[in-house]
PDB file of N, CA, C and O in Angstrom:
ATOM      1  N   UNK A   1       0.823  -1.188   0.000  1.00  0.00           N
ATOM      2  CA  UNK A   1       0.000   0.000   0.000  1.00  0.00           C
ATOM      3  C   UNK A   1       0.873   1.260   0.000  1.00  0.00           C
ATOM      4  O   UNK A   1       0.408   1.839  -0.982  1.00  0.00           O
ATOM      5  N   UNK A   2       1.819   2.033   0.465  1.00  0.00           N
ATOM      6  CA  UNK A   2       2.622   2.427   0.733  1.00  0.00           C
ATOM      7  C   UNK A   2       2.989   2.837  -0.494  1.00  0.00           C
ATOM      8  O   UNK A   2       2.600   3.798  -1.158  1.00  0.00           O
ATOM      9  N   UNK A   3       4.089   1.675  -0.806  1.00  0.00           N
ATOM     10  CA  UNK A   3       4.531   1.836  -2.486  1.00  0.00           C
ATOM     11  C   UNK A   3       3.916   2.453  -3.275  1.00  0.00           C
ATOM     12  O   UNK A   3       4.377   3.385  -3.934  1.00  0.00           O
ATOM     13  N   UNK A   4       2.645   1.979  -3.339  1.00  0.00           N
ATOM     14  CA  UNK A   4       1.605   2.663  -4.164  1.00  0.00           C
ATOM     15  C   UNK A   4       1.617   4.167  -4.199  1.00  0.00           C
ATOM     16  O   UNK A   4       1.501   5.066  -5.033  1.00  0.00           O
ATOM     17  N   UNK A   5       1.801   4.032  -2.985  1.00  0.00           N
ATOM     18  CA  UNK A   5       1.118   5.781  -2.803  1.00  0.00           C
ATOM     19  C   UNK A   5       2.338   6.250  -3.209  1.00  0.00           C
ATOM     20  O   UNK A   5       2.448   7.185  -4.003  1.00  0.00           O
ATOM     21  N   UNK A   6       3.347   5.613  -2.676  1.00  0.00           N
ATOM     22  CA  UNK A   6       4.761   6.595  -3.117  1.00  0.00           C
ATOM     23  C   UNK A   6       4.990   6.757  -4.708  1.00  0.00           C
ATOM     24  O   UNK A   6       4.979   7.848  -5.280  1.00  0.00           O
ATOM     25  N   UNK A   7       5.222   5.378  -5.405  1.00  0.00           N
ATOM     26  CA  UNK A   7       5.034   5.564  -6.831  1.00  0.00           C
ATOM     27  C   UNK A   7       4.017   7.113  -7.230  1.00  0.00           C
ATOM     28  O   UNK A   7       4.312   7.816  -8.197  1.00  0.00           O
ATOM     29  N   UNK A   8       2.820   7.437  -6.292  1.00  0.00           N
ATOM     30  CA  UNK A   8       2.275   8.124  -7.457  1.00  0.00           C
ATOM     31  C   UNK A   8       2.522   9.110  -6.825  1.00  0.00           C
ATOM     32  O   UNK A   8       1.764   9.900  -7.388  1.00  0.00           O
ATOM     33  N   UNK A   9       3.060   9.722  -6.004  1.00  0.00           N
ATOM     34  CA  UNK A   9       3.999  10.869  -5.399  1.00  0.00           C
ATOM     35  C   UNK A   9       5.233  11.274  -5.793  1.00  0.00           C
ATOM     36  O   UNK A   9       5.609  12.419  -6.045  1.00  0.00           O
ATOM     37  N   UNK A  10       6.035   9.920  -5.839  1.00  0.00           N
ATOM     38  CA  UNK A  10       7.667  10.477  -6.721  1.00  0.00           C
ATOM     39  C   UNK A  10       7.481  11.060  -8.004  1.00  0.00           C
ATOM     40  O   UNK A  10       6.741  10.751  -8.938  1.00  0.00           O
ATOM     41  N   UNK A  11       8.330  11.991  -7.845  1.00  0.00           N
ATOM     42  CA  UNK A  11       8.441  13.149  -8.903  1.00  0.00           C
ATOM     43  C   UNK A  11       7.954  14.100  -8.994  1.00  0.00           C
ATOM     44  O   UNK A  11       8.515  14.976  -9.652  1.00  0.00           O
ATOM     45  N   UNK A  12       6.480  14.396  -8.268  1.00  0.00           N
ATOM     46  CA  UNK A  12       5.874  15.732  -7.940  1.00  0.00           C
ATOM     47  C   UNK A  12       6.588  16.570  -7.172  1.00  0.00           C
ATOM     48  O   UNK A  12       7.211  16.327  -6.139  1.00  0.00           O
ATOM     49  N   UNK A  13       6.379  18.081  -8.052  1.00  0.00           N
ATOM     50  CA  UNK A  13       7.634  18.991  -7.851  1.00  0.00           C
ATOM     51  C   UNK A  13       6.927  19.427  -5.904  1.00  0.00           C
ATOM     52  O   UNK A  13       7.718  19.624  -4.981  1.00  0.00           O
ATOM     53  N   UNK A  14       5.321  19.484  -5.709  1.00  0.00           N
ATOM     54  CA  UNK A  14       5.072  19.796  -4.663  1.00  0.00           C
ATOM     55  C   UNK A  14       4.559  19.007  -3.165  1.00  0.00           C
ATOM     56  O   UNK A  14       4.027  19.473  -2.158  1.00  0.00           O
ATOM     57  N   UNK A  15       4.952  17.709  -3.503  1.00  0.00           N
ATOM     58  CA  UNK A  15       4.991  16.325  -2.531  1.00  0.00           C
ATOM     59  C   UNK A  15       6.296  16.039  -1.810  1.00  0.00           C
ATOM     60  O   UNK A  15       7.318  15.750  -2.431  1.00  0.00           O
ATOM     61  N   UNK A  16       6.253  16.110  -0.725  1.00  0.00           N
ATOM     62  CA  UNK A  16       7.510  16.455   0.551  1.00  0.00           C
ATOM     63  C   UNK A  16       7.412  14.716   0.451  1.00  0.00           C
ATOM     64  O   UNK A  16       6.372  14.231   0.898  1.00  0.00           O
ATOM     65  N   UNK A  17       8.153  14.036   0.046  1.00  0.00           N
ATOM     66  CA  UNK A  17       8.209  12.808   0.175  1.00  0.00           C
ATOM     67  C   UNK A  17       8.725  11.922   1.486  1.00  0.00           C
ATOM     68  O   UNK A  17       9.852  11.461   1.671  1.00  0.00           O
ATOM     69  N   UNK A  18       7.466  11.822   2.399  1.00  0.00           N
ATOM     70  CA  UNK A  18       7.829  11.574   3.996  1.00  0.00           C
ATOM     71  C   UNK A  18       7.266   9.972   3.891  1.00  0.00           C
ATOM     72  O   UNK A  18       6.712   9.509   4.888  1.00  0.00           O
ATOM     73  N   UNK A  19       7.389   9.274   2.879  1.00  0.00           N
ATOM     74  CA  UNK A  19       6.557   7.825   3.627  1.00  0.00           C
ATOM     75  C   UNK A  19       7.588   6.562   3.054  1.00  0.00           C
ATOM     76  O   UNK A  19       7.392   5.403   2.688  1.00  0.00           O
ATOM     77  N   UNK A  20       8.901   7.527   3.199  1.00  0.00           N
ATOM     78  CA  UNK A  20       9.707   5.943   3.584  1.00  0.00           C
ATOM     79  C   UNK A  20      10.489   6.722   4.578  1.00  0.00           C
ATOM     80  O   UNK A  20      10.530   7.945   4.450  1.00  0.00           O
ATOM     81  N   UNK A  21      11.085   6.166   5.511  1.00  0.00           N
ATOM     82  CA  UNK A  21      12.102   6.167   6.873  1.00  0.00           C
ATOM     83  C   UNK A  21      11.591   7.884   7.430  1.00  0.00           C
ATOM     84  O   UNK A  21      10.539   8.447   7.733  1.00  0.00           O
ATOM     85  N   UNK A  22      13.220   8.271   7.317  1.00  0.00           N
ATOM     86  CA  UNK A  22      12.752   9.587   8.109  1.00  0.00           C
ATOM     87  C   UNK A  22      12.849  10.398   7.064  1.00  0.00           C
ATOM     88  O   UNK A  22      13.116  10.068   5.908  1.00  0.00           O
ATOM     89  N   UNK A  23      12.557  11.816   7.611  1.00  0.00           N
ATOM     90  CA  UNK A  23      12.792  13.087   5.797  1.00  0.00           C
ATOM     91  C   UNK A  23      14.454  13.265   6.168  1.00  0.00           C
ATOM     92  O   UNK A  23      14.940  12.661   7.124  1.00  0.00           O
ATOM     93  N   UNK A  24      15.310  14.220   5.243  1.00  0.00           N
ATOM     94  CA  UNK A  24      16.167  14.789   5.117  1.00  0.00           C
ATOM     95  C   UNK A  24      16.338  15.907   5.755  1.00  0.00           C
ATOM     96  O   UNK A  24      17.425  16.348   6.127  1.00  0.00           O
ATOM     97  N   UNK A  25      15.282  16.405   5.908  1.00  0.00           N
ATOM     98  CA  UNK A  25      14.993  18.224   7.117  1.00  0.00           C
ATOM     99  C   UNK A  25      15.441  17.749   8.405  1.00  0.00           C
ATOM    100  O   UNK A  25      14.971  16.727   8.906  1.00  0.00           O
ATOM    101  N   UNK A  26      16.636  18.688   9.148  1.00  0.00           N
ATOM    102  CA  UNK A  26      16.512  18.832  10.314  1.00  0.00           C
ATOM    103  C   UNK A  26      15.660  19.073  11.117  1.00  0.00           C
ATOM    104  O   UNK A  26      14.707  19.680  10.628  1.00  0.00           O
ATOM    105  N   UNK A  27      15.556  18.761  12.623  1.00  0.00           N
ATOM    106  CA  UNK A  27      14.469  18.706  13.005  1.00  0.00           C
ATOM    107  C   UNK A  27      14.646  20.448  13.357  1.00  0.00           C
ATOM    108  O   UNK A  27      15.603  20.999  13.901  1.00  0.00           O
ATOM    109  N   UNK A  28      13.357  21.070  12.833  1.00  0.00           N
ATOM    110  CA  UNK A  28      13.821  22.647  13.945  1.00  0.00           C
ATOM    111  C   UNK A  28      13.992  23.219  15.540  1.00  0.00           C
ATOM    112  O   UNK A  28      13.444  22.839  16.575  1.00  0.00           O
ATOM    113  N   UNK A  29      14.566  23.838  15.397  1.00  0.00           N
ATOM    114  CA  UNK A  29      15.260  24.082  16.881  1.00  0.00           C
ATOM    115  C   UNK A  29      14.118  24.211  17.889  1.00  0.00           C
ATOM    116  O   UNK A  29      14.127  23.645  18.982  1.00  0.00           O
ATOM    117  N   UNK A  30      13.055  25.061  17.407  1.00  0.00           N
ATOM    118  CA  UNK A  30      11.778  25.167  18.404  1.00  0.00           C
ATOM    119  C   UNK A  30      11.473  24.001  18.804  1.00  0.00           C
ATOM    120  O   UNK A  30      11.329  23.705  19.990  1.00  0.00           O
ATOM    121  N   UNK A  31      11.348  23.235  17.853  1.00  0.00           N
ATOM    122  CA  UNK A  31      10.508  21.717  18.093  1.00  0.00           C
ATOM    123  C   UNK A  31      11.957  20.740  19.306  1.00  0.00           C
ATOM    124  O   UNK A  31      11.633  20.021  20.251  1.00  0.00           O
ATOM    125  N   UNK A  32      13.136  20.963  18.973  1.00  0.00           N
ATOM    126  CA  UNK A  32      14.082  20.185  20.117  1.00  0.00           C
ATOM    127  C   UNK A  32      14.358  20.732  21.405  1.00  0.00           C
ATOM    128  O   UNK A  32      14.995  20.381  22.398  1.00  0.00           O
ATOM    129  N   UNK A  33      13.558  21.864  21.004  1.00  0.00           N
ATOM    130  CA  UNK A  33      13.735  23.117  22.521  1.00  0.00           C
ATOM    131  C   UNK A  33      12.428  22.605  23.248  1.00  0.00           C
ATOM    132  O   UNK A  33      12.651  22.091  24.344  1.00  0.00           O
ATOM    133  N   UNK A  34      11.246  22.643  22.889  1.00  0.00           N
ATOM    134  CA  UNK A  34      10.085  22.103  23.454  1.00  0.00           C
ATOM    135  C   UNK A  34      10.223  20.617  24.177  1.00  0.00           C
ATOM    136  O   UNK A  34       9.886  20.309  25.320  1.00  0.00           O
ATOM    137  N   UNK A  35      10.929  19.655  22.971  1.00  0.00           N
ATOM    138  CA  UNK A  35      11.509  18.681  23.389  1.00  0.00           C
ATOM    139  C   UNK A  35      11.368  18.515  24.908  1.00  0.00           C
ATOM    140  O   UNK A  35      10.532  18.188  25.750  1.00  0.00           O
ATOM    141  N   UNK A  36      13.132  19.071  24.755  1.00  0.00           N
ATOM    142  CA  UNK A  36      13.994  18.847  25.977  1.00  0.00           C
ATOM    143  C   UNK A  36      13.429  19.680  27.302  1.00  0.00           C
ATOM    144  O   UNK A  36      13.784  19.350  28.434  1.00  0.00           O
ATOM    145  N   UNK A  37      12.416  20.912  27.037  1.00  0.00           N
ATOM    146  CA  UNK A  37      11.526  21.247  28.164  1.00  0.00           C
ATOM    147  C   UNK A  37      10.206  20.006  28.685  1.00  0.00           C
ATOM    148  O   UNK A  37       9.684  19.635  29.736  1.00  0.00           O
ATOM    149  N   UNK A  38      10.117  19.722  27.304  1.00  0.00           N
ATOM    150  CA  UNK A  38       8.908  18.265  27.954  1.00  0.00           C
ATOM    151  C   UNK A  38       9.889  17.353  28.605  1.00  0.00           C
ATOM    152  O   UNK A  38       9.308  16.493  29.267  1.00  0.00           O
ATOM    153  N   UNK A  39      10.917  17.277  28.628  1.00  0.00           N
ATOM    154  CA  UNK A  39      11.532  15.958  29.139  1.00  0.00           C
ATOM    155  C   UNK A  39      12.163  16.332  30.375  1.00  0.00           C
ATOM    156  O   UNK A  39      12.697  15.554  31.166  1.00  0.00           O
ATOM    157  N   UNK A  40      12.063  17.582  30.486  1.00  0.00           N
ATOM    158  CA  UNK A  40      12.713  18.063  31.918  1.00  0.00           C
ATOM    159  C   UNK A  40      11.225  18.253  32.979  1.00  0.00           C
ATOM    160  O   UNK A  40      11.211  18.147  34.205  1.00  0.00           O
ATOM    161  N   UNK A  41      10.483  18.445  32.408  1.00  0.00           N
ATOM    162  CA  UNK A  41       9.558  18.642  33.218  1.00  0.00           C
ATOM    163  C   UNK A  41       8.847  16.964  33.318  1.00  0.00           C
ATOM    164  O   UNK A  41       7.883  16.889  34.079  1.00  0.00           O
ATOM    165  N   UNK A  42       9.217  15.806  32.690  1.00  0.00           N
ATOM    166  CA  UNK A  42       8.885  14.415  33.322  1.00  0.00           C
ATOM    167  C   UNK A  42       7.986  14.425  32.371  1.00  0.00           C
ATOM    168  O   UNK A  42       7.294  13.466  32.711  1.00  0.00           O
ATOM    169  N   UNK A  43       7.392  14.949  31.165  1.00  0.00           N
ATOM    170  CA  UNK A  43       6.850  14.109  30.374  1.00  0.00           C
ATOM    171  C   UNK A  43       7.859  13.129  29.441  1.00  0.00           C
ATOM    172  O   UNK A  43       8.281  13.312  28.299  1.00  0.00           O
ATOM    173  N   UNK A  44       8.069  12.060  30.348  1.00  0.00           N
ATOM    174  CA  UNK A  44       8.927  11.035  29.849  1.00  0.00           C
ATOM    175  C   UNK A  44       7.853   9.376  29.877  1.00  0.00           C
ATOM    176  O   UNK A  44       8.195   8.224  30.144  1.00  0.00           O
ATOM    177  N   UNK A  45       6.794   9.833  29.561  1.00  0.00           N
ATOM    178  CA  UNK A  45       5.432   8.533  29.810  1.00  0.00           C
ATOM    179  C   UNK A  45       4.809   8.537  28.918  1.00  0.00           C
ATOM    180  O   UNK A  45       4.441   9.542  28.310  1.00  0.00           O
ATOM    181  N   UNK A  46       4.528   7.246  28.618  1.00  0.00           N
ATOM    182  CA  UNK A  46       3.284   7.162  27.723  1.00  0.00           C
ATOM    183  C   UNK A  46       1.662   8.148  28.167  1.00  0.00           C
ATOM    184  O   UNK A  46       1.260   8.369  29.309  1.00  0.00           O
ATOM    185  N   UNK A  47       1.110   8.511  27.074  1.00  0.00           N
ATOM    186  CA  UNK A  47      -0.047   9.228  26.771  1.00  0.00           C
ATOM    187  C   UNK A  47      -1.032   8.632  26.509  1.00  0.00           C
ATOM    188  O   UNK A  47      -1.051   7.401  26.527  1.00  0.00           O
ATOM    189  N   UNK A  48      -2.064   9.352  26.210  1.00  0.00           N
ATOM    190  CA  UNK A  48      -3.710   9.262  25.490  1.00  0.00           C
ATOM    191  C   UNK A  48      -3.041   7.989  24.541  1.00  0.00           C
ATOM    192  O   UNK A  48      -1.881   7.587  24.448  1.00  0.00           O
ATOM    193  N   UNK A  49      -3.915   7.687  24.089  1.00  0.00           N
ATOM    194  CA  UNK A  49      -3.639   6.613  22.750  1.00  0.00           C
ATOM    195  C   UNK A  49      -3.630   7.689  21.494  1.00  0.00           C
ATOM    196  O   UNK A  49      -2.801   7.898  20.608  1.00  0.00           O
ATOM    197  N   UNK A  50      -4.609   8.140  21.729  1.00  0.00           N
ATOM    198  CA  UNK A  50      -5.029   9.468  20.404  1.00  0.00           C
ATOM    199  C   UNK A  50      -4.203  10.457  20.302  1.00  0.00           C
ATOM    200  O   UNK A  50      -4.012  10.845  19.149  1.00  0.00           O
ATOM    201  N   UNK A  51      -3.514  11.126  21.336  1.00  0.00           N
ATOM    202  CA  UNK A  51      -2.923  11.843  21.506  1.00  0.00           C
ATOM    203  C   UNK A  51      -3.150  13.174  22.558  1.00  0.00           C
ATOM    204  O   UNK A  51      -4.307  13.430  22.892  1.00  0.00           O
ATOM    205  N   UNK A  52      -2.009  14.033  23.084  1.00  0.00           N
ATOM    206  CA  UNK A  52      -2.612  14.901  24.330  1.00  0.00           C
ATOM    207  C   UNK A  52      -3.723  16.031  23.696  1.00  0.00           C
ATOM    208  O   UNK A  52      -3.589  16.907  22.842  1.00  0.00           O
ATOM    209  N   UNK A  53      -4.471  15.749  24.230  1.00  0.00           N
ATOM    210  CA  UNK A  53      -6.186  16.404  24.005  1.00  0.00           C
ATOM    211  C   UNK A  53      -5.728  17.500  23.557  1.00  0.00           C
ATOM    212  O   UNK A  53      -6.029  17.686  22.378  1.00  0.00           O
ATOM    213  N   UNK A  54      -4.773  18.757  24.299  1.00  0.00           N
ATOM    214  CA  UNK A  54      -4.380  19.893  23.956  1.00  0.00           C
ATOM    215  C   UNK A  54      -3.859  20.294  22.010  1.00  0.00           C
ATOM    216  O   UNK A  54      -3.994  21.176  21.162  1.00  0.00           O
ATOM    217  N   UNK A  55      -3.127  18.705  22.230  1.00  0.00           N
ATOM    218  CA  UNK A  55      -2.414  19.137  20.225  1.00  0.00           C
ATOM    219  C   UNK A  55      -3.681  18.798  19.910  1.00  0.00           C
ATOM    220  O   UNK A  55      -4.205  19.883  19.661  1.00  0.00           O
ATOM    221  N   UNK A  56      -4.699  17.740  19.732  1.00  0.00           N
ATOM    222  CA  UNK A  56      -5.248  17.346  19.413  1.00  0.00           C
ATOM    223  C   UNK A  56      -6.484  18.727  18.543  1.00  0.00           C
ATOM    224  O   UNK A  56      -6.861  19.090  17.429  1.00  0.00           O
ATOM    225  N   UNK A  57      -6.665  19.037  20.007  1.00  0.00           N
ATOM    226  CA  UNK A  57      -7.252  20.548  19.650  1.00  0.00           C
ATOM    227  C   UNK A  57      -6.930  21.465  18.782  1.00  0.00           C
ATOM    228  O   UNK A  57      -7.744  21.920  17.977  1.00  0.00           O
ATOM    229  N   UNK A  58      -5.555  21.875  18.867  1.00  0.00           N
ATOM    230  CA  UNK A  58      -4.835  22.964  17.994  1.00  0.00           C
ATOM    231  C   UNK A  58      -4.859  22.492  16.267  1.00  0.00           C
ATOM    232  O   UNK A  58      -4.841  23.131  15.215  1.00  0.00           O
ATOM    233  N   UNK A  59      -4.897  21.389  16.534  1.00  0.00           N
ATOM    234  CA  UNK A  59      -4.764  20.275  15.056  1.00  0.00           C
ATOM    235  C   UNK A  59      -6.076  20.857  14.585  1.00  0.00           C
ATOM    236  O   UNK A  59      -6.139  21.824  13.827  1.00  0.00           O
ATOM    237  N   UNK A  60      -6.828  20.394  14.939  1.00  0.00           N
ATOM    238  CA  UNK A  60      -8.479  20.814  15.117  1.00  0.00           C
ATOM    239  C   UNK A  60      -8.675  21.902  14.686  1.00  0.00           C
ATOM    240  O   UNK A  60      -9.491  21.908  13.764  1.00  0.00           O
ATOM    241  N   UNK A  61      -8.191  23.043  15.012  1.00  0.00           N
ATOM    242  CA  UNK A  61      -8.354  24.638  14.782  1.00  0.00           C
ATOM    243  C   UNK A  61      -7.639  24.737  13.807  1.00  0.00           C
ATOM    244  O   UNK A  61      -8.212  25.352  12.908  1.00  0.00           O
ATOM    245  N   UNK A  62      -6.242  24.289  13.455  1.00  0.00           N
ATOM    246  CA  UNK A  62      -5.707  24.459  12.302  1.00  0.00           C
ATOM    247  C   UNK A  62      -6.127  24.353  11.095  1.00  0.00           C
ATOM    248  O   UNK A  62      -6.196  25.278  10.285  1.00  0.00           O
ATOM    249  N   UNK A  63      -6.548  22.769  10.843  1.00  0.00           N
ATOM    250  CA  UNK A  63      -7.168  22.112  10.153  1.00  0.00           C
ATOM    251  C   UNK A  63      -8.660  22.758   9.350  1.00  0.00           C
ATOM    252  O   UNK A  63      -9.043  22.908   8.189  1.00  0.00           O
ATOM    253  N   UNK A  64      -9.139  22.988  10.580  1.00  0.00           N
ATOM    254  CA  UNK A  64     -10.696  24.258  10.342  1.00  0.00           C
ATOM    255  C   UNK A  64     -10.513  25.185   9.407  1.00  0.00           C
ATOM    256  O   UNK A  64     -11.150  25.267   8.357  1.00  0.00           O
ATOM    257  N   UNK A  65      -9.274  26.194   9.923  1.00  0.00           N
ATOM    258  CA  UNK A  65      -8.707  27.234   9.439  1.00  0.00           C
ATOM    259  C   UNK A  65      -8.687  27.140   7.859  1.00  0.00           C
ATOM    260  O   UNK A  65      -9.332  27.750   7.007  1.00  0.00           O
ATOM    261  N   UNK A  66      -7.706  26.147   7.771  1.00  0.00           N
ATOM    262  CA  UNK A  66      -7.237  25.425   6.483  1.00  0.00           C
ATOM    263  C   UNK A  66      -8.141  25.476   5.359  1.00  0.00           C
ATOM    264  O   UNK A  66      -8.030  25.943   4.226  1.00  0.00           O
ATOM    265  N   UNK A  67      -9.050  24.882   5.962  1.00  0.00           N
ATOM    266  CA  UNK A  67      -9.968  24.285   5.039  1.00  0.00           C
ATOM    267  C   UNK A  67     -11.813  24.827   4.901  1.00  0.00           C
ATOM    268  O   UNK A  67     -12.819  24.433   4.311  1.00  0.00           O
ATOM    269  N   UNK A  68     -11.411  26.008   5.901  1.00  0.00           N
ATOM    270  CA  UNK A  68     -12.922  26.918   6.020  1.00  0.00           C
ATOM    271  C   UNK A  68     -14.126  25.896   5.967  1.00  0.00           C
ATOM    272  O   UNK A  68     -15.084  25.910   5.195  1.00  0.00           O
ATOM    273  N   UNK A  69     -13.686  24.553   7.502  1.00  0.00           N
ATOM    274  CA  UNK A  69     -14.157  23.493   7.185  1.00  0.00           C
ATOM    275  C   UNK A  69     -14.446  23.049   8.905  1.00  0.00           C
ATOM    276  O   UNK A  69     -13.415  22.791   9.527  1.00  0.00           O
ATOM    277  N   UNK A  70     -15.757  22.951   9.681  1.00  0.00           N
ATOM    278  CA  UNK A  70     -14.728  22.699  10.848  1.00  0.00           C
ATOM    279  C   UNK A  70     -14.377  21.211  11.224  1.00  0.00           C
ATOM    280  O   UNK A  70     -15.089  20.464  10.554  1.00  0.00           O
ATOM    281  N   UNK A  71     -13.870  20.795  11.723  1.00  0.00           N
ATOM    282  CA  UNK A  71     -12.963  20.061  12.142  1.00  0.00           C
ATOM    283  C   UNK A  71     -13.181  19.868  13.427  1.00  0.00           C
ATOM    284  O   UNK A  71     -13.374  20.861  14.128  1.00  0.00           O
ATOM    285  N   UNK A  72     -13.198  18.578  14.001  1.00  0.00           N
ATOM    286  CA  UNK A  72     -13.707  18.591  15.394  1.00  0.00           C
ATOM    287  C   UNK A  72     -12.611  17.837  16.242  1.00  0.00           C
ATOM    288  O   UNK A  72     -12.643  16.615  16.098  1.00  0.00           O
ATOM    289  N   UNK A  73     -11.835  18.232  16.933  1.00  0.00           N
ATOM    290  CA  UNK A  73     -10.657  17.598  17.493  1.00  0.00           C
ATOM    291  C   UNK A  73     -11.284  15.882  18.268  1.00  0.00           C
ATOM    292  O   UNK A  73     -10.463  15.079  18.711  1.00  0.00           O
ATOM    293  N   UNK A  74     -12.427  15.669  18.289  1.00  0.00           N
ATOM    294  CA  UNK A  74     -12.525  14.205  17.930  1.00  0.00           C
ATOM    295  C   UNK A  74     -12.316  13.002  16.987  1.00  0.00           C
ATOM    296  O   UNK A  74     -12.253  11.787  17.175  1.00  0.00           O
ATOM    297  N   UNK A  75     -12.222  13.909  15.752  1.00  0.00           N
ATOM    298  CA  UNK A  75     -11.668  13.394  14.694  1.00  0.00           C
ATOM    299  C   UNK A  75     -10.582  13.652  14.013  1.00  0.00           C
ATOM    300  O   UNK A  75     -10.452  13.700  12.789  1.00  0.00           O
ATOM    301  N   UNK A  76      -9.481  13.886  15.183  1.00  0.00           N
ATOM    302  CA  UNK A  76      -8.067  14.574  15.199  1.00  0.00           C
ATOM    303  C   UNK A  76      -7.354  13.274  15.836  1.00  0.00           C
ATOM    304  O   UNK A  76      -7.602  13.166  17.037  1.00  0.00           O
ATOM    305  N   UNK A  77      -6.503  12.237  15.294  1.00  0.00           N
ATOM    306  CA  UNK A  77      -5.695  11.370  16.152  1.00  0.00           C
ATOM    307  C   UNK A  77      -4.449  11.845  15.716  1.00  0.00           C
ATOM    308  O   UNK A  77      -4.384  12.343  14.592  1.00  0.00           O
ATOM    309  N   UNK A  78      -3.606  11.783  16.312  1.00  0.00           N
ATOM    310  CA  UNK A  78      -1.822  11.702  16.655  1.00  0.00           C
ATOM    311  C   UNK A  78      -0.992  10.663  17.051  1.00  0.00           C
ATOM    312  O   UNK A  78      -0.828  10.169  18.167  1.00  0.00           O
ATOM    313  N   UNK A  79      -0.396  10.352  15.772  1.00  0.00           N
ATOM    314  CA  UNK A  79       0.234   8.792  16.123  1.00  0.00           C
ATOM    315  C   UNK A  79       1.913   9.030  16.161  1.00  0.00           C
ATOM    316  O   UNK A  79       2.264  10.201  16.300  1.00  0.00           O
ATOM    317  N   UNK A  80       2.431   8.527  16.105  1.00  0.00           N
ATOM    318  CA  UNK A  80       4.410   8.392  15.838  1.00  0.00           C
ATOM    319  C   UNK A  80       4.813   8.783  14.258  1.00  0.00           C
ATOM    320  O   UNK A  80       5.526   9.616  13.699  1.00  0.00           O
ATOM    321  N   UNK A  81       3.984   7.748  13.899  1.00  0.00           N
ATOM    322  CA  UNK A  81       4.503   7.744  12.441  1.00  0.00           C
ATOM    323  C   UNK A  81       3.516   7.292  11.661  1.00  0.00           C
ATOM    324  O   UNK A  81       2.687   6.675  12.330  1.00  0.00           O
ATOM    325  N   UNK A  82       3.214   7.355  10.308  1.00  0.00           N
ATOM    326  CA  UNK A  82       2.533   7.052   9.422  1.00  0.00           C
ATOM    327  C   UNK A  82       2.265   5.809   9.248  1.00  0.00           C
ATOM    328  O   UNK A  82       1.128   5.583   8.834  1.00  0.00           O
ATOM    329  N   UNK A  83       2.859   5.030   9.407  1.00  0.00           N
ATOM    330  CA  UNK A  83       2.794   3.531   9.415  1.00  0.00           C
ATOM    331  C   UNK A  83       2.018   3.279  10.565  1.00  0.00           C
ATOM    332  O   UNK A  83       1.073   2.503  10.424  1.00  0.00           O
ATOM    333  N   UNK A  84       2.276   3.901  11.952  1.00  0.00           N
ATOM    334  CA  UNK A  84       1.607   3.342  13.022  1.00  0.00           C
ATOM    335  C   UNK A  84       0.051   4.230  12.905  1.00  0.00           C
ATOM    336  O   UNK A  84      -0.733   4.160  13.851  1.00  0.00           O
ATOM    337  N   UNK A  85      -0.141   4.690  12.210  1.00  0.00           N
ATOM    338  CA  UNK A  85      -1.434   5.317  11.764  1.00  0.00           C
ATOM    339  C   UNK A  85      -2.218   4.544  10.928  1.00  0.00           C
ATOM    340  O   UNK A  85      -3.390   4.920  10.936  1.00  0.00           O
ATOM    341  N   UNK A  86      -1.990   3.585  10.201  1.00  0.00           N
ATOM    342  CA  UNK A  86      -1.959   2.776   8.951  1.00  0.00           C
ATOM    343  C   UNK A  86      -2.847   1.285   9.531  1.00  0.00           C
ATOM    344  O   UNK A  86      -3.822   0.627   9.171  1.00  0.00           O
ATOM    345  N   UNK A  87      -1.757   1.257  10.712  1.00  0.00           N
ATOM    346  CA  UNK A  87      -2.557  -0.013  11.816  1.00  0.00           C
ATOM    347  C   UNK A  87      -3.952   0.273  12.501  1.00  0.00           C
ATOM    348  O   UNK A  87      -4.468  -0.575  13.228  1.00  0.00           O
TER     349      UNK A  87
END
């Protein structure tokens, strides 16, 4: 399934090609700064299954935004990776 999708993605000049391993982009500094504040403050535990209600939300509002559509952060999940989304 995967393949598939990738085959019909490779080569499009505007498809960020994220669905094999990891991307090539560093991760940005905000995002390793937040990090290492979540990990100092002991969010070092497993979560929600879905994900923490809070992103979940913002996803939600984004998404809305996006798409002058709303979007209901119930139908907002947050997984690891694409594959574990897939399951």
């Amino acid at each position: 399934m995967i393949a598939e999708v990738a085959m019909l993605g490779m080569g499009q000049p505007d498809v960020i090609p994220l669905w094999f391993g990891e991307g090539d982009e560093p991760t940005p500094s905000f995002i390793c700064e937040a990090a290492a504040r979540a990990m100092a403050a002991g969010e070092t535990f497993y979560t929600f299954v879905l994900g923490i209600p809070p992103l979940r939300a913002a996803l939600a509002r984004y998404e809305t935004g996006l798409h002058a559509k709303p979007v209901d952060a119930g139908r907002v999940v947050v997984t690891s990776s694409g594959m574990q989304g897939f399951f």
